[in-house]
DORO-525834 format. One record per residue: residue in three letters; x, y, z of N, C-alpha, C, CB in turn. Coordinates in steps of 0.2 Angstrom, whole numbers, padded with zeros to 4 digits, always signed. Atoms other than C-alpha are relative to their C-alpha. Glycine has a CB too. Layout:
// DORO-525834
AlaXYZXYZXYZXYZ
...
// end
This chain:
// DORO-525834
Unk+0005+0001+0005-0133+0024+0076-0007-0001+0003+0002-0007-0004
Unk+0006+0001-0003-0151+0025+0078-0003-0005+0002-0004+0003-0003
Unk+0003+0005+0000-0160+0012+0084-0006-0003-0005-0002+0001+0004
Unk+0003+0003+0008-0172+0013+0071+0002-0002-0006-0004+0004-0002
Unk-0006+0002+0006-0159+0012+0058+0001-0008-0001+0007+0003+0002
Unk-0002+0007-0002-0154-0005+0066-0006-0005-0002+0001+0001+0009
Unk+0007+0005+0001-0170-0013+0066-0003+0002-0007-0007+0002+0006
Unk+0002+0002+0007-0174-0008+0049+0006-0004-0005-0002+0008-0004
Unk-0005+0004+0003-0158-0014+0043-0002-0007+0001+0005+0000+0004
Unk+0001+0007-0004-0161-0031+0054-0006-0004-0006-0004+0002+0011
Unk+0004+0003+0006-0178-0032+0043-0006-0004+0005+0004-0005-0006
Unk+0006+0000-0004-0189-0035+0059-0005+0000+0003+0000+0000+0002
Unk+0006-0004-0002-0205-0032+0064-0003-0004+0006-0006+0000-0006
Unk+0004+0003-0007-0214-0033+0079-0006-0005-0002-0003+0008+0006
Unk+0010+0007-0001-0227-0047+0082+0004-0005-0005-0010+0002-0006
Unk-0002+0003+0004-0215-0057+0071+0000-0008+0004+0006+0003-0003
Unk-0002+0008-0007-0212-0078+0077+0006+0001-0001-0002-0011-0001
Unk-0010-0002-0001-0195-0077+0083+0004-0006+0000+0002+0005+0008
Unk-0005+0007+0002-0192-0095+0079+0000+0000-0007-0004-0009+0002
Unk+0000-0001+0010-0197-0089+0060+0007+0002-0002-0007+0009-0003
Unk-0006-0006+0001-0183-0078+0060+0004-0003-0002+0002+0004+0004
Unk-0006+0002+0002-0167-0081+0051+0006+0005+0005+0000+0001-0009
Unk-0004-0002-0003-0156-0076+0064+0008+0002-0003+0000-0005+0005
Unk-0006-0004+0003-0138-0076+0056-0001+0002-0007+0007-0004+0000
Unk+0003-0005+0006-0148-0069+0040+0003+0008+0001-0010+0000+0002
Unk+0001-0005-0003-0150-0054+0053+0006+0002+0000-0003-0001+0006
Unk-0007-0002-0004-0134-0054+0061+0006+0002-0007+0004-0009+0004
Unk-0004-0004+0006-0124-0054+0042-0002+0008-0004-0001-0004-0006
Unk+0001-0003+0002-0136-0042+0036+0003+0007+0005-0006-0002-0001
Unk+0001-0006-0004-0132-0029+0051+0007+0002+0001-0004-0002+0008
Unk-0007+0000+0001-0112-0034+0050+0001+0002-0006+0004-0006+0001
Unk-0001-0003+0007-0113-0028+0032+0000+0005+0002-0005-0001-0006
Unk+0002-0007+0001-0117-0011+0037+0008+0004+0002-0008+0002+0005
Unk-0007-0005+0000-0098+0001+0037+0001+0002+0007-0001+0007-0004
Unk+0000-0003-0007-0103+0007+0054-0001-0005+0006-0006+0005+0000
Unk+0002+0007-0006-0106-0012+0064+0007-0003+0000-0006-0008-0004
Unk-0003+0005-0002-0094-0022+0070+0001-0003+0000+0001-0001+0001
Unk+0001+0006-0001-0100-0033+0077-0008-0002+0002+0004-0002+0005
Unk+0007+0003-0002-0119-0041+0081-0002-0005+0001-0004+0001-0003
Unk+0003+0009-0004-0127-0054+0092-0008+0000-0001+0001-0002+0011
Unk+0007-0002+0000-0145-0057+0089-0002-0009+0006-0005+0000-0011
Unk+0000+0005-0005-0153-0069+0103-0008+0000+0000+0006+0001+0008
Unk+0010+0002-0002-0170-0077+0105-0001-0001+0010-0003-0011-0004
Unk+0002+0001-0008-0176-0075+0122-0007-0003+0000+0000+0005+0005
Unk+0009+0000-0004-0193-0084+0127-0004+0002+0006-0001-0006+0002
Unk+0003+0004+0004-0206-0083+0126-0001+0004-0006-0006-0003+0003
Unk+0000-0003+0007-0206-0069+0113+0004+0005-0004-0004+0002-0001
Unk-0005-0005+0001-0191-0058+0112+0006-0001-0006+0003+0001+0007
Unk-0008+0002+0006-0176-0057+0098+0004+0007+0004-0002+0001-0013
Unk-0006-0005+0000-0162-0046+0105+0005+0000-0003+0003+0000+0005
Unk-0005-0005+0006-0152-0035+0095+0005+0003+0001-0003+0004-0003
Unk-0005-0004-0002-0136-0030+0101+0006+0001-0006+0004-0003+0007
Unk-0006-0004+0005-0123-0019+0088+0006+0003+0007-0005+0007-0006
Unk-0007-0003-0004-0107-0016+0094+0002+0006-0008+0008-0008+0003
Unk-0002-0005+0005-0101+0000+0082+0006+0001+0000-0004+0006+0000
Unk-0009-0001+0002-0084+0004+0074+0000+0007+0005+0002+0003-0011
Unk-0002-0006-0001-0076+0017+0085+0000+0005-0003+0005+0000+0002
Unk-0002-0004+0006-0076+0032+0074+0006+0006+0002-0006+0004-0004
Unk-0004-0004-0002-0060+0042+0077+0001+0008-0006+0004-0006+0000
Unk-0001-0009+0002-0061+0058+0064-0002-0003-0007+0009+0006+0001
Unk+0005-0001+0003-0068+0063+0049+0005+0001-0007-0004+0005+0004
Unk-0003-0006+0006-0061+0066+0030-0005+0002-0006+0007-0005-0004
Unk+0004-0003+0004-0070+0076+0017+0001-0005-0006+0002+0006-0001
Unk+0000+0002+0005-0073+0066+0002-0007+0003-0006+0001-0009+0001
Unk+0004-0003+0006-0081+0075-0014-0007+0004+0007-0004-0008-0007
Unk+0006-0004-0005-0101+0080-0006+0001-0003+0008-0008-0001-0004
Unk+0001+0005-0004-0098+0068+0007+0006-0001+0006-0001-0004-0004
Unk-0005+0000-0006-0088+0063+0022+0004-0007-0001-0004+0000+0008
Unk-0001+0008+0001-0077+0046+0023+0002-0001+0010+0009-0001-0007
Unk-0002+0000-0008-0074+0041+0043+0004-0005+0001-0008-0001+0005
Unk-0007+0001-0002-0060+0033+0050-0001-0004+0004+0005+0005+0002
Unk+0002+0004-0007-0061+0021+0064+0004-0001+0002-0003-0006+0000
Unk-0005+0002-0005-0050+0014+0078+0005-0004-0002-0001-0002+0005
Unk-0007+0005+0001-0040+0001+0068+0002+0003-0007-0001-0009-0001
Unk-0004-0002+0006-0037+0015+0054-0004+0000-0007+0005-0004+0001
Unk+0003+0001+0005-0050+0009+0041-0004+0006-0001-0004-0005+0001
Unk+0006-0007+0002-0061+0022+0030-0004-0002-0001-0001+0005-0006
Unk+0008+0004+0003-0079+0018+0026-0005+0006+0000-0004-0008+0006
Unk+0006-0005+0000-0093+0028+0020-0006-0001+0004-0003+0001-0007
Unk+0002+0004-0005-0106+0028+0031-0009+0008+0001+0007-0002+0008
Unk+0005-0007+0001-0125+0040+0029-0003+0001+0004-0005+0000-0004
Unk+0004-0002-0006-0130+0034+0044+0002+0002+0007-0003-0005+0001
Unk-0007-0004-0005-0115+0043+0054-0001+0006+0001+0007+0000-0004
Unk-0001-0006+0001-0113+0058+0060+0009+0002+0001-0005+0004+0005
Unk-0006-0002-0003-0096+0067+0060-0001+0005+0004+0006+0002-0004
Unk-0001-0006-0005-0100+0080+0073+0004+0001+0005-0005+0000+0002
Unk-0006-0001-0003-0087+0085+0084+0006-0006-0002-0002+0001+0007
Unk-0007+0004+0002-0075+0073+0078+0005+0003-0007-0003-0009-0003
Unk-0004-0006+0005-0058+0081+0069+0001-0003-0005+0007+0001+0001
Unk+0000-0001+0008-0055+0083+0052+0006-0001-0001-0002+0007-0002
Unk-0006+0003+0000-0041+0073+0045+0002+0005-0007+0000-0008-0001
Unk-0003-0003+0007-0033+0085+0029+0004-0002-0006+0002+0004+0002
Unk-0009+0000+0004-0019+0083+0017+0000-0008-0002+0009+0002+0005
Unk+0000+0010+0003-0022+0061+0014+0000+0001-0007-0009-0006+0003
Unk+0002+0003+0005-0017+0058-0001-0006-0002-0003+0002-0004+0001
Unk+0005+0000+0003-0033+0058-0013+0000-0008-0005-0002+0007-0004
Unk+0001+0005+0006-0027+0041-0021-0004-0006+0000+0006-0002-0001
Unk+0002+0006-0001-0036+0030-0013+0004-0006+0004-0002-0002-0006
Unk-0008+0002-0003-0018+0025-0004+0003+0003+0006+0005+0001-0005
Unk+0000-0005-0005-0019+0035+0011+0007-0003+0005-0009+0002+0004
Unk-0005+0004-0003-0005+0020+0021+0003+0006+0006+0005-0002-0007
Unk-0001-0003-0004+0007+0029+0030-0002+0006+0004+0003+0000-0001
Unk+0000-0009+0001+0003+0047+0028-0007-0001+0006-0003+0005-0010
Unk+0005+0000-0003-0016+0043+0037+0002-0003+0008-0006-0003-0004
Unk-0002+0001-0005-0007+0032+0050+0003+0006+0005+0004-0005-0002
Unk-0001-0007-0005+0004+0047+0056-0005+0005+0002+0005+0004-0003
Unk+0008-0002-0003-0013+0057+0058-0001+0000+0004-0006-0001+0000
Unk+0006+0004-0005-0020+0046+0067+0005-0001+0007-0003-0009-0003
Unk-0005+0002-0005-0004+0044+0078+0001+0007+0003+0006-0004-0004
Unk-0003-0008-0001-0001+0062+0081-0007+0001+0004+0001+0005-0009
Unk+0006-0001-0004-0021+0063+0086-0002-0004+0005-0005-0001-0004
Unk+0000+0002-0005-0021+0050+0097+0003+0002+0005+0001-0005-0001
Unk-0006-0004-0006-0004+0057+0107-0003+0005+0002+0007+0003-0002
Unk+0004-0008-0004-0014+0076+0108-0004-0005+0005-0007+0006-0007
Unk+0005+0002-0004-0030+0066+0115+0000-0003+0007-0003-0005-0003
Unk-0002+0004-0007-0020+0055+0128+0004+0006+0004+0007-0009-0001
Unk-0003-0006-0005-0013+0073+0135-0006+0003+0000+0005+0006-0003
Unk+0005-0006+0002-0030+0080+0133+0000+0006-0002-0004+0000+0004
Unk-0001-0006+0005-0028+0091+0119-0004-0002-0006+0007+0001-0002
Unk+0005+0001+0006-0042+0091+0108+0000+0001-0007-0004+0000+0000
Unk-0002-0003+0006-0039+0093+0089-0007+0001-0003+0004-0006-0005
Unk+0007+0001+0006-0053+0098+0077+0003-0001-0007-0005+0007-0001
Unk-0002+0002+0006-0042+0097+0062+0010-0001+0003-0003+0006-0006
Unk-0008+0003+0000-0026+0086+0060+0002+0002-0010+0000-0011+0004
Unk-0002-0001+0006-0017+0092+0044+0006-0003+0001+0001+0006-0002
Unk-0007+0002+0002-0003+0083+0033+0003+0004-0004+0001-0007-0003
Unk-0005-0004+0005+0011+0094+0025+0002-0005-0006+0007+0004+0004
Unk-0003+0004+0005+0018+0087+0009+0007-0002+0003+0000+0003-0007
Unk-0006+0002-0002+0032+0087+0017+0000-0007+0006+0003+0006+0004
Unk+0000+0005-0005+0026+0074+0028-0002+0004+0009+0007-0003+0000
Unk+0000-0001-0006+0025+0084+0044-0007+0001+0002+0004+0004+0002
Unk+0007+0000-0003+0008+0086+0055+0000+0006+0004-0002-0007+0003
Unk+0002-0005-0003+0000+0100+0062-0008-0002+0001+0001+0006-0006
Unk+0006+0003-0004-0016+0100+0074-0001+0008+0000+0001-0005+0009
Unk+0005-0005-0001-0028+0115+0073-0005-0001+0006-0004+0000-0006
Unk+0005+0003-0005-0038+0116+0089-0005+0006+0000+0003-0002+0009
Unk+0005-0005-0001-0053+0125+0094+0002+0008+0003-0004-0003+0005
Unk-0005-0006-0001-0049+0145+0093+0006+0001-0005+0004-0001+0005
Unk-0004-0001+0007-0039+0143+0076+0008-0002+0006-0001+0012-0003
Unk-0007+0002-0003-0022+0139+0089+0004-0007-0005+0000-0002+0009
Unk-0002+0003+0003-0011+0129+0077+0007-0003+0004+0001+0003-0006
Unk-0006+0002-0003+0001+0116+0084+0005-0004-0005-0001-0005+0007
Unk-0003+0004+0007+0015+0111+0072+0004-0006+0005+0007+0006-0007
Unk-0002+0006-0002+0021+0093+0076+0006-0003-0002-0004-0004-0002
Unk-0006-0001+0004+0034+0093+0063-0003-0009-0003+0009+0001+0005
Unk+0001+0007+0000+0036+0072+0058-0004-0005+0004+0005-0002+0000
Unk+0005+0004-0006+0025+0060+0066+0003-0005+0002-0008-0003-0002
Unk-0004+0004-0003+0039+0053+0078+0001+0003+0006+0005-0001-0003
Unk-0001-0001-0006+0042+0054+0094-0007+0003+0005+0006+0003+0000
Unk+0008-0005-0003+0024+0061+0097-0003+0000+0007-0008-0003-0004
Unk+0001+0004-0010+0020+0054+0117+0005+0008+0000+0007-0011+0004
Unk-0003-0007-0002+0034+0068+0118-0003+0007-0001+0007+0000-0003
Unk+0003-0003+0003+0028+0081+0107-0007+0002+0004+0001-0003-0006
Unk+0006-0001+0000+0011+0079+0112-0001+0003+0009-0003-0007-0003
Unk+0001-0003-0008+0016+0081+0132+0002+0007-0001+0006-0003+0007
Unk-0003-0008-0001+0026+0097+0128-0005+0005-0003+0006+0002-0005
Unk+0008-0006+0004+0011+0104+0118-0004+0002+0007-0008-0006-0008
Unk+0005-0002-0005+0000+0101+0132+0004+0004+0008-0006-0008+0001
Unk-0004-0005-0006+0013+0109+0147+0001+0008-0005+0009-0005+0002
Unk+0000-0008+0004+0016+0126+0133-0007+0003+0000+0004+0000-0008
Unk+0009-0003-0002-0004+0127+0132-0001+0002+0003-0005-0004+0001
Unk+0002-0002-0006-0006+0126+0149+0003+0007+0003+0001-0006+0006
Unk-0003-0007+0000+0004+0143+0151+0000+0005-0005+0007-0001+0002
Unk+0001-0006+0005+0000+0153+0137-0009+0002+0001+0003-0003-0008
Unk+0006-0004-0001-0014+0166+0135-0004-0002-0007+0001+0009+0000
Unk+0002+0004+0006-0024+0152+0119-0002+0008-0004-0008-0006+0002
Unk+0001-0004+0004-0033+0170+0112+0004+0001-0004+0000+0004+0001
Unk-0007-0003+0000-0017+0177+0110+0005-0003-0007+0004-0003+0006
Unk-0004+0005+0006-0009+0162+0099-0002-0002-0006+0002-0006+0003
Unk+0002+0003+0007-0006+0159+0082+0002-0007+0001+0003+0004-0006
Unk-0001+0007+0000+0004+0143+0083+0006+0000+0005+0003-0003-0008
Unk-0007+0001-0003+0015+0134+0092+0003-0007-0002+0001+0000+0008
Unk-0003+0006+0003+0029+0123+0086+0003-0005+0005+0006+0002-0007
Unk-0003+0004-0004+0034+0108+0096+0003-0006-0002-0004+0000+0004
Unk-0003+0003+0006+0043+0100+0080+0007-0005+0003+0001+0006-0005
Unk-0006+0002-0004+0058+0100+0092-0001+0001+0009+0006+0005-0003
Unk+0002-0002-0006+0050+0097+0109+0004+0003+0006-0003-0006+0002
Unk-0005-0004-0002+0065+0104+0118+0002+0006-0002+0006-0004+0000
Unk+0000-0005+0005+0064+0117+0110-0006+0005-0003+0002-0004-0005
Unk+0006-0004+0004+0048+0124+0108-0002+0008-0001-0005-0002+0002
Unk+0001-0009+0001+0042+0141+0100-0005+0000-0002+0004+0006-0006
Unk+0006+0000+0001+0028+0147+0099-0002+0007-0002-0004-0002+0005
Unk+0000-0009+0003+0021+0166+0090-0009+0002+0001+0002+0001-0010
Unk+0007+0000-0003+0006+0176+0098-0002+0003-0007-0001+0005+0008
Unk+0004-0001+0003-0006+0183+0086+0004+0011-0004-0007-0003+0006
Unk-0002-0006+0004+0002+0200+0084+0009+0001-0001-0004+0007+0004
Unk-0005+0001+0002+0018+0194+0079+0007-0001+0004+0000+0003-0004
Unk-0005+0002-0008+0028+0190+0097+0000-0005-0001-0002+0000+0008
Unk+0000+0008+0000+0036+0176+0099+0004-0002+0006+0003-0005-0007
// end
């Protein structure tokens, strides 16, 4: 988040007395915001207020109407204007009910396993059937199948990656990580 953002938020102005100030005024005002965590504001003498924001992790991204909804590390949505989702993946298929529970859990669970193999998703899709599919950079689709046993899944994705020709591939399914198939782009598999 920009700094200036922060400090307009905060509602500070330079040259202010910084015994004037309403410190946890500051501090609620700056924890209100979707994208804070957490914030300390501290008086230093003889004229300083420090302003440290700690920011929600933002883990990926979902489309809502004109707008974006962002996701964070314990799973929460929140709108947020002063966010960017740039390079972070694109969650798909969540339930629009406002009840996204398990369905967005598995996602998120499926996107964390790729990441800890370093395999990077741009878009994580849910099938109505429940099962998950990772789109990466290059159009390559990895189908996941259910969001279980994923640690497994997610090693085998990233050991079949590392030996295949990415152009080439349309998808590869590692639904049944013992087992995987995968089909190149002009209908080989």
């Amino acid at each position: 988040m920009p700094q200036r953002a922060i400090l307009n938020m905060a509602g500070v102005q330079t040259g202010s007395n910084i015994f004037g100030l309403p410190v946890r005024a500051i501090r609620r005002r700056l924890e209100a915001h979707p994208a804070i965590e957490r914030a300390e504001i501290r008086r230093r003498l003889p004229g300083t207020l420090r302003i440290e924001v700690v920011e929600r992790p933002i883990e990926a991204v979902m489309a809502r109407g004109a707008g974006w909804l962002f996701v964070d590390s314990k799973s929460r949505l929140f709108e947020c204007s002063d966010c960017s989702g740039e390079g972070l993946p694109e969650l798909v298929g969540v339930p629009a009910d406002g009840k996204p529970g398990r369905s967005l859990g598995g996602l998120l669970a499926a996107l964390r396993a790729l990441k800890e193999e370093g395999v990077s998703s741009e878009k994580m899709r849910l099938a109505p059937s429940g099962a998950v599919q990772a789109t990466l950079a290059g159009g390559v689709l990895i189908k996941l199948g259910l969001p279980e046993d994923l640690a497994e899944k997610a090693a085998s994705a990233r050991q079949a990656l590392a030996g295949l020709d990415l152009p080439k591939v349309e998808y590869l399914d590692v639904s049944c990580p013992t087992a995987i198939v995968w089909k190149s782009r002009d209908g080989s598999e």
